[in-house]
Residue, then its C-alpha position, 0 to 999 in steps of 0.5 A: x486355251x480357255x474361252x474368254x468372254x464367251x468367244x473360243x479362239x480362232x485359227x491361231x496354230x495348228x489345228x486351230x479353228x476355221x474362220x466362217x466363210x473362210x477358203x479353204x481350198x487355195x488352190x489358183x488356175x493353171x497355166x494350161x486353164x488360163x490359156x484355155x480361156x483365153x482361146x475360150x474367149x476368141x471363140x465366143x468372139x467369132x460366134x454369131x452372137x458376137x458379130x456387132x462387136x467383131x464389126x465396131x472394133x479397131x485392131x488393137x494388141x492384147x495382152x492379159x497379166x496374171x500376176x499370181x502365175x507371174x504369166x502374160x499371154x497376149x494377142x492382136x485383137x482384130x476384126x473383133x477376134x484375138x489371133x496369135x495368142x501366145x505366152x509372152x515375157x513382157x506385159x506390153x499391148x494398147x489394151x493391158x489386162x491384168x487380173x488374177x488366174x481364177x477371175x479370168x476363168x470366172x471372166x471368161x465363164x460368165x460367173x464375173x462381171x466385167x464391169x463389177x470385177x474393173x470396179x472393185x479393182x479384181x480386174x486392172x485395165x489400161x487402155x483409153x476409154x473408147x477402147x475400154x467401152x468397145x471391150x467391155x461390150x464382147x466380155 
């Protein structure tokens, strides 16, 4: 195919072009990542750092939906710490997350804020406003 105009096609059939800025790599997070971090997360609850939110929040269900796993995991948020998180059928807790499989990782490892990822819509949360505030003060 011949350029026209002065722009060369790009990404149409095989060997096509890449785009600029395009990911390749599509790869998403495990299940076993997932879990990890999530475990990840109740760890840095308990750590010393975290001791005003431990003492601030009420006991609350959990669950998180990765809707690219097509996996929840849930647990029962209380003192301030996750207990009992496990991989369950049902997307139901007080406070429901839901976020991909790789903003989680990135969640849980600081590179994602809490804040900006619930603003842009990347991280979905269903819980009252007192207890969005309480959270987003630990993550």
């Amino acid at each position: 195919m011949r350029p026209r105009y002065g722009i060369d096609p790009v990404g149409y059939g095989p060997g096509g072009a890449t785009v600029v800025g395009e990911v390749e790599d599509t790869a998403v997070a495990t299940v076993e990542e997932c879990e990890a971090a999530m475990h990840k997360l109740a760890e840095r609850l308990r750590s010393p750092d975290a001791a005003d939110a431990r003492g601030k929040m009420l006991d609350r269900s959990i669950s998180c939906h990765l809707p690219d796993l097509g996996v929840t995991f849930a647990g029962q948020l209380r003192g301030g710490e996750i207990h009992g998180i496990r991989q369950v059928a049902r997307t139901d807790g007080q406070i429901k997350l839901s976020t991909s499989s790789d903003d989680l990782l990135a969640l849980v490892d600081g590179r994602l804020n809490f804040a900006k990822a619930w603003a842009s819509g990347r991280l979905k949360v269903d819980a009252s406003v007192f207890d969005l505030l309480k959270l987003r003060s630990f993550l």
